[in-house]
N, C-alpha and C positions, 0 to 999 in steps of 0.2 A: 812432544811439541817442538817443531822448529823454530828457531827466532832466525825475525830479518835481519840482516845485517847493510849498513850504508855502502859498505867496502867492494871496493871493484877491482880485480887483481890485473896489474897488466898479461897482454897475451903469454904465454909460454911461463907466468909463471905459475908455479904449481907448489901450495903449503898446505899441510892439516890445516882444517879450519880453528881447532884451538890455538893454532901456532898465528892465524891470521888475525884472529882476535887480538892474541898478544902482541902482536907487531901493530896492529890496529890501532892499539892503546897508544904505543911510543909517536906511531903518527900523527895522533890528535895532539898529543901533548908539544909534538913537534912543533908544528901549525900554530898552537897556543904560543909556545914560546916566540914562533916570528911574529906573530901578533906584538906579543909586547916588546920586544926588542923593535920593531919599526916604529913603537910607538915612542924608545927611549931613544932610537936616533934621533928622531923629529927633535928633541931637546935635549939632543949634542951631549947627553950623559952615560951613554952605552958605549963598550970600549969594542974597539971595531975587532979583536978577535972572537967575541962570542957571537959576532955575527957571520962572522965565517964560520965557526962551527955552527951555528943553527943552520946556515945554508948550503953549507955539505951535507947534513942532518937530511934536511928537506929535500935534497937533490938523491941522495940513498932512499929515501920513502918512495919517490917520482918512479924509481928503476922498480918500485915493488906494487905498487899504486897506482887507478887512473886517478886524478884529482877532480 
């Protein structure tokens, strides 16, 4: 049995699909996490280095990900 998966690799890149999955994971979680950091700027309690790193985070998913 195949399962679907949501994920869409950008062009040219090329990973084992278990490997995709597993990178799959860190993506959502990534995503997850700028969720809530945009939600703790809104209320000035997020310290602007984890936003940098989530958004490097995010920008490395991008080069591996279509969104």
């Amino acid at each position: 049995m195949t399962e679907k998966t949501n994920w869409k690799l950008q062009p040219g890149v090329n990973l084992a699909p278990e490997v995709v999955d597993e990178v799959a994971k860190v993506a959502c979680a990534l995503k997850s996490l700028s969720a809530y950091t945009t939600f703790a700027m809104e209320r000035e309690d997020c310290p602007e280095d984890l936003r940098k790193i989530v958004d490097d985070g995010l920008e490395a998913m991008a080069r591996i990900f279509q969104w």
